[in-house]
C-alpha positions in Angstrom: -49.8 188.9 194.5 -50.9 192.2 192.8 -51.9 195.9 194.0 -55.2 194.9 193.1 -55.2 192.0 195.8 -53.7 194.6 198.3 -55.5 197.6 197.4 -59.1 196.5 197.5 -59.2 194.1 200.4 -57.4 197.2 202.6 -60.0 199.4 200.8 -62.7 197.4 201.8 -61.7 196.5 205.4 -61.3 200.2 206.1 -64.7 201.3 204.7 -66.0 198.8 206.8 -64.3 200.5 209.9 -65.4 204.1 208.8 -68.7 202.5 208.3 -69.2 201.5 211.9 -67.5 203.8 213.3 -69.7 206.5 211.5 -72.7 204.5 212.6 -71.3 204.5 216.1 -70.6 208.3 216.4 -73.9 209.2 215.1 -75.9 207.0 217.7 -73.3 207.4 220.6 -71.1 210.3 220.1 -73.3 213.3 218.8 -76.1 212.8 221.3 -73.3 213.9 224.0 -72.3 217.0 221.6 -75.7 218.4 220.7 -78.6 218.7 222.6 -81.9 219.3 221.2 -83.8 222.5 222.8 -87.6 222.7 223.7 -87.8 225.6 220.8 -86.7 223.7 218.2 -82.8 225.2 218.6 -79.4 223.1 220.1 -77.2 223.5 222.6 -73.8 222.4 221.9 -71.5 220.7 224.6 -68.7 222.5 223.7 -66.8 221.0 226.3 -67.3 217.6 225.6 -66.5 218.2 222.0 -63.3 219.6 223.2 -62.9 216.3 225.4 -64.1 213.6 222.9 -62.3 215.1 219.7 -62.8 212.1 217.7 -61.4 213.7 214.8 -57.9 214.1 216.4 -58.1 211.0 218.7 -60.0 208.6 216.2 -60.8 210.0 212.8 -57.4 210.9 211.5 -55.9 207.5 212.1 -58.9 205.5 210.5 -60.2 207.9 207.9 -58.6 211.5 207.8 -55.1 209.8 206.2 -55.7 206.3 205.4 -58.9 206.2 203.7 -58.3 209.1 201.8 -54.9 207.5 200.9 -56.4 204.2 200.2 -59.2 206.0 198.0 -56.4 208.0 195.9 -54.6 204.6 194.7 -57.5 203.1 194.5 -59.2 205.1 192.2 -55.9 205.6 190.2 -55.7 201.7 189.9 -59.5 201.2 189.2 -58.9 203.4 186.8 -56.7 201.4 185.2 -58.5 197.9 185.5 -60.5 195.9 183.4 -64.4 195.3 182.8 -66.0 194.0 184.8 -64.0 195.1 187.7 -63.5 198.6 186.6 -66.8 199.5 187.0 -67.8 198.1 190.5 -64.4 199.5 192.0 -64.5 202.9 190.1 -68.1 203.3 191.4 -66.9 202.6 195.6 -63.5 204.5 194.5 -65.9 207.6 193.2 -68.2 207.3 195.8 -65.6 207.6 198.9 -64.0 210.7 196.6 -67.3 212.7 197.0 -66.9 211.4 201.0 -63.6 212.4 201.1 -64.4 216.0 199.5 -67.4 216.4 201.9 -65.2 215.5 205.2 -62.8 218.1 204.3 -65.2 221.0 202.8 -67.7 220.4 205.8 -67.4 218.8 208.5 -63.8 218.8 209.9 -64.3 222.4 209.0 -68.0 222.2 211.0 -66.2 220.5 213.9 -63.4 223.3 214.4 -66.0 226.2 214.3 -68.3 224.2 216.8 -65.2 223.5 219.4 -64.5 227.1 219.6 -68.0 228.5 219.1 -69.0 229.9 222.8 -68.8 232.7 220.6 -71.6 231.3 218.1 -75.1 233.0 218.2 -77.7 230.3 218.9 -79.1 230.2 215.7 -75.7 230.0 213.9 -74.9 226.9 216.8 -78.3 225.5 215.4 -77.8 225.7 212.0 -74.6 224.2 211.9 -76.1 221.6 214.1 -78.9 221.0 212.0 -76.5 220.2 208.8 -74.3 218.1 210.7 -76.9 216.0 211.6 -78.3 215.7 208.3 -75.3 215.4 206.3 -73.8 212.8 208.6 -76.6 210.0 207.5 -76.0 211.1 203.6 -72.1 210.7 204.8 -73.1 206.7 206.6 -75.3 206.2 203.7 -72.4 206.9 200.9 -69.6 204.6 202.9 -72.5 202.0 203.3 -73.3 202.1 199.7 -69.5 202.0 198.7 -68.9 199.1 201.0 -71.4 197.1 199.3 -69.8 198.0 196.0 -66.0 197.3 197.1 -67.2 194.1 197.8 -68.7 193.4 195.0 -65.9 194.6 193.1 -63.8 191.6 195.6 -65.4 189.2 195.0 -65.1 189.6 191.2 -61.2 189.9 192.4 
């Protein structure tokens, strides 16, 4: 057995973990952290934020450590493979990098300001709301898209 036969699968099971989990947390999670106002602005549940903390309770043990890990080596050993497998695990490799910059640049940085942010103006509150909520589907979208590409880089494995 290889790294490649280590690497990938673990690479793969995780994004599939961080995929649903993503997916759940958009659908279950931020509906109990911001609340959408009749004037177009949103309330934030501080509290429940506080509570929840999915990014100390969940997201570090799935995603915070191990998937960045996992997409460190994997991009060094993508790196190193050969066509045609290079490509296809390069791509999902890449793809979770640009993830991985974005969760650390935005939104655990987001989450901290929002957990402490009885001090916020509404607008600020909204605005940060607002790009959350946006950012988070192009987030789902890029671990959905390098899922599908991990895989097919497995099954050329």
């Amino acid at each position: 057995m290889n790294i490649t036969e280590i690497l990938l699968p673990a690479f793969v099971v995780n994004l599939g973990i961080a995929l649903g989990a993503g997916l759940y947390e958009t659908r279950i999670v931020l509906p109990l952290w911001f609340h959408p106002l009749t004037n177009r602005n949103y309330r934030v549940d501080f509290e429940a934020m506080r509570k929840i903390d999915t990014g100390r309770k969940f997201w570090g043990f799935v995603t915070t450590i191990p998937l960045t890990l996992l997409t460190i080596a994997n991009l060094y050993f993508a790196f190193h493979a050969k066509a045609p497998l290079y490509g296809w695990w390069i791509s999902a490799a890449f793809i979770i990098l640009i993830e991985r910059i974005g969760t650390f640049t935005f939104f655990i940085p987001t989450a901290i300001k929002l957990q402490q942010g009885e001090r916020l103006s509404v607008s600020k509150t909204t605005s940060l709301v607002l790009w959350w909520t946006r950012l988070n589907y192009i987030r789902n979208a890029l671990t959905f898209a390098a899922l599908l590409i991990s895989l097919k880089a497995y099954l050329i494995v």
